[in-house]
C-alpha positions, 0 to 999 in steps of 0.5 A: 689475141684479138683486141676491141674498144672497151665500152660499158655495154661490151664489157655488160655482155662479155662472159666466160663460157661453160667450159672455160677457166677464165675468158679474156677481153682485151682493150685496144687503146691501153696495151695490156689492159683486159677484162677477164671474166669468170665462171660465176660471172665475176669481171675484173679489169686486169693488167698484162705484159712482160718484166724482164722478158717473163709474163707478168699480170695485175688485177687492177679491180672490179669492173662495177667500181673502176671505170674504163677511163680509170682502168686505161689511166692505171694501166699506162702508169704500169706499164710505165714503171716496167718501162723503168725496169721496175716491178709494179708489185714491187713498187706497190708492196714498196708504197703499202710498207712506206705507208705503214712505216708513216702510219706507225711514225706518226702514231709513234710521235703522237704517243711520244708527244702525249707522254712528253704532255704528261711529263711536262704537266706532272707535278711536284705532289704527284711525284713527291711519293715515289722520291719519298718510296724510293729513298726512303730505305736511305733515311733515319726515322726523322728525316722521313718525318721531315719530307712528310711534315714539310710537304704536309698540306695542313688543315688535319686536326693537331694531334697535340694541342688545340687546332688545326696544323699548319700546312708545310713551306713545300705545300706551296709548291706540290701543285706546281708541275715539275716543268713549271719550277724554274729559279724565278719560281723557286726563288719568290717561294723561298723570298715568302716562306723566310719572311715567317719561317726562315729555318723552315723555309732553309731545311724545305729548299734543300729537301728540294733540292735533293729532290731536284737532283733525284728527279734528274737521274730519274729517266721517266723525270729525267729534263723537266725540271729547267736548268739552274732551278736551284742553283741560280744566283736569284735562289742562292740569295733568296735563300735564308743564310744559316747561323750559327747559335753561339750561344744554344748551349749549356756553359760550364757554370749551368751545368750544375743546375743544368743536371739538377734540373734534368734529373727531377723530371719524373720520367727517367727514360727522358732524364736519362736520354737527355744526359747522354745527349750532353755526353756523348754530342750524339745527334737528336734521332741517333739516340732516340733509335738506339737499340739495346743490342748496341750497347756492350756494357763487357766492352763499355761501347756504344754502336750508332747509327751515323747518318755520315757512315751508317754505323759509328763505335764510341766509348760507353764511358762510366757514369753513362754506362751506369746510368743506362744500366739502370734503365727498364727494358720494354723492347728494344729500343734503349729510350722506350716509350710507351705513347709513340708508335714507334717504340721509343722517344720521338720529341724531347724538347718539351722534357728539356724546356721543362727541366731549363724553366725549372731551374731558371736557365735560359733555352737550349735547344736539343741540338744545343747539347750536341754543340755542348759536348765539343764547347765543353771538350774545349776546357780540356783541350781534347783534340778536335779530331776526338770529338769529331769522331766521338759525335759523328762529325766530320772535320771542317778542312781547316782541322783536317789535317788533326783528324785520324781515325783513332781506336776506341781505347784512346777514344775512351781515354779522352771520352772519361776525361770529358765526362769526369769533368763534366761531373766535377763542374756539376759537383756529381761524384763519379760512379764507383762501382761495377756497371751492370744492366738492371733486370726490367722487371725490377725497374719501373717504367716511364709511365710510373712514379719517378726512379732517381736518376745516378 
């Protein structure tokens, strides 16, 4: 194999000939560096030697783009990994798939610091939505309507009265990324909203703090929110202290003019409501959702939803049962409204501020009547495991160990007890005769002149 010194004006003038494949011309400064050279004219500069004894050839590249100095350069550093007991291509195959590897790393970390970005820049409003879809399943009607009101940025046209709404205590805070809500944050934020809206402010921070919780055990939220966001002791004492309102109750002695006040509104449905409130201790939304095919007059029970257990059984005792006997059926909620979207009542507090102003009473608030039902069950010494049950709360651990799931037959002996003396304090006589449920089309609705109340 005949060997020259490769020059520009050799390699111009070296061709394959006619009846060759291919025509070889071979340096003699680099060992195994040659031109080869093809019928279409096509020159390429080429490595070649030996691995492990078997022949082995590189094309290294095109003669009008490599120069020779370039060509002898590659061609020492092959035969330099062969040297090493290497395989060029391999190591070439080994170097292109190390730099895709690199390639796809970095695009990989780049997308992983684009999506981190947007994680850590993401805010309380964006999200707020998809907390509110995905447990919404989970809550009654009003406590939906309290992470929407709540959060309600404000300025919308009063839908009751003149103006224009108030924006939620959250509002504040649903342009602030979620990174971004840290105990300083959230403890000058509820420092502010108490100084004008302390109750408010209390209820939104433990919506947020649920939500807290929520975006935590959410793997695309999962770590943005600092630690401690809620639970620093910087948050704990900004916090508006709930307390509660001894005295946001009805008294033996009102409950006279109490019932004689209710019972002259002149919407029964609200009438009705607002005395099964007082004697059943049920919570404000548990009512207004009730359902007629929850109330078993054959068996005088009452099936509620219990934000606790989902569902609680309680006596249907006598002078209630009566009195929803007497209540028209438009659908089917027990309560039924005919302005609200819903069906049933949604806000009674204005039906009961009336009937209290009509009778010179001062002002108990809806929730007022649930405490009612277990001040009043103290006159009879009932035990407090009873009215626990009946009106859905649990047990404080100091009366724990008084508290036993009873059965509804021993529920309903101490429910018509509480509710007889509750009529004998409002000098009401007793109902006499059998319940049974009033045909909707002899009962007028809520809308028509007043039907009396038992």
């Amino acid at each position: 194999m005949a060997k020259i010194r490769l020059t520009t004006g050799k390699i111009a003038t070296f061709v394959c000939g006619e009846k060759q494949l291919q025509a070889f011309l071979w340096d003699q400064l680099a060992p195994g560096l040659g031109v080869r050279a093809n019928p279409g004219g096509a020159k390429s500069f080429m490595f070649q030697s030996k691995l492990e004894g078997k022949p082995l050839r590189i094309t290294i590249g095109n003669v009008e783009i490599w120069t020779i100095e370039a060509a002898r350069t590659e061609a020492r550093r092959l035969q330099t990994i062969i040297d090493g007991g290497r395989d060029p291509r391999k190591v070439k195959a080994d170097a292109i798939a190390a730099e895709q590897a690199q390639r796809s790393a970095d695009a990989a970390a780049a997308a992983s610091e684009r999506i981190e970005q947007e994680r850590q820049s993401v805010t309380l409003g964006q999200v707020w939505q998809t907390y509110i879809d995905d447990r919404k399943a989970k809550w009654s009607e009003g406590h939906l309507a309290n992470h929407i009101n709540l959060s309600a940025p404000g300025g919308q046209v009063k839908k009751r009265g003149k103006g224009l709404t108030v924006a939620g205590p959250l509002a504040p805070l649903m342009n602030v990324p979620l990174s971004d809500l840290t105990s300083d944050r959230i403890a000058s934020w509820l420092a502010l909203e108490a100084e004008t809206r302390a109750t408010n402010a209390a209820q939104s921070f433990r919506i947020l703090r649920a939500f807290i919780r929520w975006a935590d055990d959410t793997p695309a939220y999962s770590g943005i929110i600092p630690p401690g966001a809620y639970s620093a002791r910087k948050v704990r004492d900004a916090t508006p202290k709930s307390e509660t309102k001894k005295d946001d109750s009805i008294q033996r002695e009102q409950l006279q003019l109490w019932f004689k006040g209710v019972k002259q509104l002149t919407n029964p449905i609200r009438a009705a409501y607002l005395q099964a409130l007082l004697l059943t201790g049920a919570r404000r939304t548990e009512l207004t959702e009730l359902l007629w095919d929850n109330v078993d007059f054959q068996w005088q029970t009452l099936y509620i939803g219990d934000k606790i257990e989902g569902m609680r059984t309680i006596p249907l005792p006598p002078y209630l049962s009566q009195l929803l006997a007497t209540l028209p059926r438009k659908n089917k909620w027990v309560f039924y409204s005919s302005r609200s979207e819903s069906g049933h009542i949604e806000e009674p507090k204005d039906a009961h501020a009336k009937a209290l102003t009509a009778v010179g009473l001062p002002h108990v608030t809806i929730h007022g009547l649930r405490r009612s039902f277990g001040t009043l069950a103290e006159w009879l010494d009932v035990p407090i495991g009873v009215v626990a049950q009946i009106n859905g709360h649990k047990p404080s651990a100091l009366a724990e160990k008084h508290y036993r799931r009873r059965p509804i037959d021993i529920l309903r002996m101490w429910h018509v007890r509480i509710e007889s003396w509750i009529l004998e304090q409002a000098k009401i006589d007793p109902p006499t005769q059998p319940n049974r449920p009033t045909n909707a089309a002899e009962v007028r609705d809520e809308n028509s002149t007043a039907v009396p109340c038992p």
